[in-house]
N, C-alpha and C positions, 0 to 999 in steps of 0.2 A: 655716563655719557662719554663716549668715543671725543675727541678733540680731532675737529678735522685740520688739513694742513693746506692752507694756500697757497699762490704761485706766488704774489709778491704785494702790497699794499696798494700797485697797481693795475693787479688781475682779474677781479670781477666778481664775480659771486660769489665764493665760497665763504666768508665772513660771514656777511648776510646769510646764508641759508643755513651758517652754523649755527646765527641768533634766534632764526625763525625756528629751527631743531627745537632749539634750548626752551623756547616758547610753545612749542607745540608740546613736546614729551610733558612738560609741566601741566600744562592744560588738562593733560588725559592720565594725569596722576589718581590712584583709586581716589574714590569718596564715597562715602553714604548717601544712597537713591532708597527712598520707601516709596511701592506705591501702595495705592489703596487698596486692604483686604490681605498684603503681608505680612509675614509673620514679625513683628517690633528687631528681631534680632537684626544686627545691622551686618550684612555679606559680604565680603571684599567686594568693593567695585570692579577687581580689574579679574575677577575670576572669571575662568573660560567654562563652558558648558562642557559637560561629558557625560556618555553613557556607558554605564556599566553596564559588564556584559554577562550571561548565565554560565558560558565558560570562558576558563583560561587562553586558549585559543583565541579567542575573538574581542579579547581586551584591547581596550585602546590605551597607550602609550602617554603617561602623564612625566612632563617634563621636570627638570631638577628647577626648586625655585619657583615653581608656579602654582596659581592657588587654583582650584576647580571646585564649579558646583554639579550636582547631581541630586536625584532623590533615590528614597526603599523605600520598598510596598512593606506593609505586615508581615514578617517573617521570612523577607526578602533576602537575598543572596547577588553579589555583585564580584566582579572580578573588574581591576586595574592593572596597569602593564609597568614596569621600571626598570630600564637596564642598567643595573652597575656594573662600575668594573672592579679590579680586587684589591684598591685602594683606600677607598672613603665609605665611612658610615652613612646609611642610609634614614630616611624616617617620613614616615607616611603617617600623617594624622588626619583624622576625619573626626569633624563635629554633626555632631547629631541633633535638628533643629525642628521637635516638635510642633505643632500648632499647640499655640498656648490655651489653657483650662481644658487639655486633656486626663483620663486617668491612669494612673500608670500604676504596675503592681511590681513587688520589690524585685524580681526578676528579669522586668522589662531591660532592654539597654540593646549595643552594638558590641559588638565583638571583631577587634582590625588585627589583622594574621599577615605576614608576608612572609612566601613562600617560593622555594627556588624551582626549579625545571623541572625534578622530580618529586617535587610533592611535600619534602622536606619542609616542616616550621622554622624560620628560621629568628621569631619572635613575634608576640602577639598580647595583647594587651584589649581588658574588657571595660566598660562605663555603664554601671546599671542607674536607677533609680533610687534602689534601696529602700530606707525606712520612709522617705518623703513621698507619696504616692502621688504627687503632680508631676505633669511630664513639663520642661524648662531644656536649655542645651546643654549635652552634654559633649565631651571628649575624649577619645582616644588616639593611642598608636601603637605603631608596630614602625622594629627597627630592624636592621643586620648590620652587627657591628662586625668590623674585624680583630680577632682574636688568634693571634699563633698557634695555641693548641687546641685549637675547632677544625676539625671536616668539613663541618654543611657549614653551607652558604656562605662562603669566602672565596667563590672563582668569580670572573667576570660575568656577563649573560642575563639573559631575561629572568626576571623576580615577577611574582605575582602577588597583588595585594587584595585581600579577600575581606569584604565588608557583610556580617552578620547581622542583621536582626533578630532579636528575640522579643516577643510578645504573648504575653499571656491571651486566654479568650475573653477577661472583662476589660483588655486595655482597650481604648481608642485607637481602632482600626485607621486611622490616618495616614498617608502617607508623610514620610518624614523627610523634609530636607536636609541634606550634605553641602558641606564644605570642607573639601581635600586639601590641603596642601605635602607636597613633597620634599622635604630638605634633605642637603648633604652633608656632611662632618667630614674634613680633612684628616687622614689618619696621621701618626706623628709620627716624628724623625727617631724617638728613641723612647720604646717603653720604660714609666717607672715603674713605679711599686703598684701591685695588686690588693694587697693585703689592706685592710679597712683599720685604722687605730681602735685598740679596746675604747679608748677612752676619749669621751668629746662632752661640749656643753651640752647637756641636757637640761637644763634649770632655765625655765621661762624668764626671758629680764623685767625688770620692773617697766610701766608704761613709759611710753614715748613722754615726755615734757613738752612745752610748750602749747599747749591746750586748744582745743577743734580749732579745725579750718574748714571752711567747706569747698568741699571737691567731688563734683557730680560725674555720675561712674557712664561710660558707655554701655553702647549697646551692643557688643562684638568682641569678639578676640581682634579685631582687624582695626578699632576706635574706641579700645582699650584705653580709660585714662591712665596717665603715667603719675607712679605715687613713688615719695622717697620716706626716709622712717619718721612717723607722725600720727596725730588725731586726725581722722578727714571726718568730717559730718555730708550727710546727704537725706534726701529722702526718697524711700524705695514707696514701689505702689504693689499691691497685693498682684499676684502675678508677674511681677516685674523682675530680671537680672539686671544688675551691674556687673560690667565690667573693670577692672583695673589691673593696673602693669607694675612692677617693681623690680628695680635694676637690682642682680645678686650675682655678685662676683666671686672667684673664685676664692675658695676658705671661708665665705660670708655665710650667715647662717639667716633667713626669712622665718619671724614669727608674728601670726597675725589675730585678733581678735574680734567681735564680729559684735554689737550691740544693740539691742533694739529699744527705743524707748518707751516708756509708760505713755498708754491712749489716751488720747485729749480727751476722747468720749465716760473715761473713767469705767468702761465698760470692764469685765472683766470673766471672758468666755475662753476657755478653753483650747486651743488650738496648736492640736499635736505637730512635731516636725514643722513648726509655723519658716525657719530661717532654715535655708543651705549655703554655707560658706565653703568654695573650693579652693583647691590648690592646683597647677596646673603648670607645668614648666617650658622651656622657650621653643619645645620641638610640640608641644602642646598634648606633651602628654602628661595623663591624670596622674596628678604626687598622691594627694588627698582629701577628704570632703567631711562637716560633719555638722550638725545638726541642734536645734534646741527648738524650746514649744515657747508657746508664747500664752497670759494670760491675761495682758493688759496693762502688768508691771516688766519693769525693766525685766533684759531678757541679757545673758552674754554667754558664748560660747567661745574657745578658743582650739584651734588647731594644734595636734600633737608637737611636740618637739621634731628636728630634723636635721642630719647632721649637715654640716657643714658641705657646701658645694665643693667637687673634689672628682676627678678623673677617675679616681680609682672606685668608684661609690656605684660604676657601672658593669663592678664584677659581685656585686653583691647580690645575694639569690632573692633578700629582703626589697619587696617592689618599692615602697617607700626610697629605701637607698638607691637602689638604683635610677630611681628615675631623676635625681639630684645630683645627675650626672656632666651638668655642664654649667657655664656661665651664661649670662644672659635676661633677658626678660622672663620676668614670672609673674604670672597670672592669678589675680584672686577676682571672683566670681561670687557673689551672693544673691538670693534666690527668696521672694517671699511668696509663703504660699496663697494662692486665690482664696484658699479658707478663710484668711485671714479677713477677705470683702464682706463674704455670707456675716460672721461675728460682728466685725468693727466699721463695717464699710468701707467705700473706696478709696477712701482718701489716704496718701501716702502716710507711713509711721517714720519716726525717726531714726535714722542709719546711722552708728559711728563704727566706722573703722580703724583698729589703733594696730599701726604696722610696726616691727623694730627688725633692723638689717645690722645685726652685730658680728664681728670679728673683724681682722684687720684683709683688705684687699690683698692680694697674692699674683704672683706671675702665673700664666696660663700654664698649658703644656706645648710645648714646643712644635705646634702643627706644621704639618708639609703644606701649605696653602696660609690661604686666608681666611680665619673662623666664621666671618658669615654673621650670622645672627648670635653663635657662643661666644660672647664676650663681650664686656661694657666695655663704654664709650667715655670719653667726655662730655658727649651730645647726650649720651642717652642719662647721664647725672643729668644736664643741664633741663631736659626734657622732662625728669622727674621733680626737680626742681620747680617748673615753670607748672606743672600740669597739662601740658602738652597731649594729647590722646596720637596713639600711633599714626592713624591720617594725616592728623595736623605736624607731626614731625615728620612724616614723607614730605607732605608739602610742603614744608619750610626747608626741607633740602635741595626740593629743585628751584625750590623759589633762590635759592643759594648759586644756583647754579646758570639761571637766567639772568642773575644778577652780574655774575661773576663773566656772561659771555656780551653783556650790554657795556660794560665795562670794556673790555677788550674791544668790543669794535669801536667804540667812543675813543680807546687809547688809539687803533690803526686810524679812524681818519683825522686826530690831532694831527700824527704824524705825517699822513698823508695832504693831508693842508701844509704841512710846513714847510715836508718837501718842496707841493708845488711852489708856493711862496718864494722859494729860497732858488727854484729854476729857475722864475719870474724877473729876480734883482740879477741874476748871473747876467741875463739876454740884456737884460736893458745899462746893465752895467758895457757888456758889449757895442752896444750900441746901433747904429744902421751896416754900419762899415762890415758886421761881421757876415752878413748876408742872411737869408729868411731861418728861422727861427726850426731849430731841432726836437724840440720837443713839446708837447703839449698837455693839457691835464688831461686826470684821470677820466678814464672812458667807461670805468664801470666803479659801483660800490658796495 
């Protein structure tokens, strides 16, 4: 929020209409709306509608910073619009938000492309289903980064972002809803090093200490709970995603494990692919995802090793690497499947997630700008800390900032009383003799 500038502590409105700003933009900070017969996933509130268009031409223009929804038909095809110039990274991510207790076969998914004027790929990036045959959200993206010695796609001009559907003919014909967001990445003042080290921690650490907490997951990338390194206990319902966020900074390395507990019912049926744990980084695109069955008794799967967050990890041909390419939030995602109702019934099973964020924090790279969403905070430990979900730390920053303008105009009319106060004693200190009185109070506040 802009700071507006007044005429004088006796001028009139502007105060006021800065505190009413401060109050309003608060007010209409996203949140989480469900109505009745939506799909559970929870949507950025403050995303704007758009339609995608059949060709390039006829794209409408999605802004740097803003989220949008949309939907694809079965096997649908969509084009978006993005002007860059030949400075900053780009990234366009879309999630893909089935209706839940759909079938999905290992092929199903999106496939996000961004493309320059002539047609050129200038990166692209796919999210199938895989071995788990229930459809739940998925995500991808596509980026254009700037690189010295690259041709395509490094002038200024219109990009095109191309969102695929694939679907097999036993998937559920549904349509799918979208959520787009578009970010930017400031390019840097002075490249370093390219070259990836042989050598980095690959060896899983031993579990987090301090033993469960419970911390119940959202229902979005957008109300993402915020997790630091620890035990979090929850309980998932068959069909159900959680969401959660974990701050990983540069040189930090995120390892997470996924755990299902033994059924109350003592039941003990079969159920392939029963959990999906993903990985998913702060431009939201897919790191990685993986899978275990469930029988009734504990169940745990853990996510591959990854190197260390590192600028240079997005010259790596290795997707994995490259996608652990920045600092920031990162997303873990787990997924039980509807199977698991038919066997065990409806009732939630028990969720432990045990995160570790080891290695020492490191300086960024030197960006031309301000990183945006690449890079932690203090706020953003604090938020992890706290369990704060992304929503509720939007809101607690403008609530910061309501605060901060209630404050301010509480300081202008101390002073403003004092002033007058203080014209008050001048006049009367004067007396009759001085003749009628030159000033008066304030006329507006």
């Amino acid at each position: 929020m802009r700071t507006q500038r007044g005429r004088s502590v006796f001028g009139g409105g502007r105060m006021a209409g800065a505190l009413v700003a401060a109050v309003c933009a608060a007010a209409s900070l996203p949140g989480q709306a469900w109505a009745a017969g939506e799909s559970p996933y929870a949507f950025d509130g403050a995303a704007s509608r758009v339609k995608g268009a059949a060709s390039s031409l006829d794209a409408q223009q999605l802004k740097v910073g803003q989220s949008y929804r949309d939907s694809i038909t079965k096997d649908g095809k969509l084009y978006y619009r993005v002007d860059l110039d030949a400075k900053r990274n780009a990234y366009v991510s879309v999630v893909a938000v089935p209706k839940p207790g759909g079938k999905a076969e290992y092929g199903d998914g999106i496939k996000v492309s961004l493309q320059d004027g002539s047609g050129s790929q200038c990166g692209y990036q796919d999210a199938a289903f895989e071995s788990a045959g229930f459809t739940r959200p998925i995500t991808a993206y596509a980026h254009r980064t700037i690189e010295a010695d690259r041709s395509t796609c490094q002038r200024a001009g219109a990009y095109y972002v191309l969102v695929e559907r694939t679907s097999k003919a036993v998937s559920t014909p549904d349509d799918w809803e979208l959520e787009i967001r578009y970010l930017s990445e400031p390019g840097v003042k002075q490249t370093g090093p390219t070259a990836l080290p042989e050598n980095w921690p690959s060896s899983s650490p031993p579990p987090p200490a301090g033993g469960p907490q419970k911390r119940l997951g959202g229902a979005g990338f957008h109300d993402a709970t915020s997790l630091k390194q620890g035990e979090w206990r929850a309980d998932i319902k068959p069909g159900q995603t959680l969401f959660y966020r974990v701050p990983v900074d540069w040189g930090q390395q995120i390892f997470a494990t996924a755990e299902l507990g033994s059924s109350p019912s003592g039941a003990t049926e079969y159920v392939s692919n029963a959990l999906v744990l993903s990985l998913d980084n702060p431009a939201r695109g897919h790191v990685d995802q993986d899978t275990v069955s469930y029988d009734g008794k504990p169940a745990t799967l853990a996510l591959d090793p990854h190197r260390p967050v590192a600028f240079e990890n997005r010259y790596s041909s290795n997707s994995y690497t490259n996608a652990m390419r920045f600092a920031g939030w990162y997303y873990l995602s787990a997924t039980l499947s509807p199977e698991v109702a038919k066997e065990y019934g409806d009732k939630p099973v028990p969720l432990t997630l045990r995160v570790n964020v080891t290695g020492t924090a490191k300086a960024g790279p030197a960006y031309d700008g301000d990183a945006g969403p690449f890079k932690v905070t203090e706020n953003d430990r604090d938020a992890a800390a706290s369990g704060a979900s992304g929503s509720e730390a939007q809101k607690s920053g403008g609530m910061v900032l309501v605060a901060a303008a209630g404050i301010g105009a509480g300081t202008v009319l101390i002073v403003g009383l004092g002033l007058w106060t203080l014209v008050g004693r001048r006049r009367a200190a004067r007396g009759p003799q001085d003749g009628p009185p030159q000033y008066g109070p304030p006329t507006a506040w």
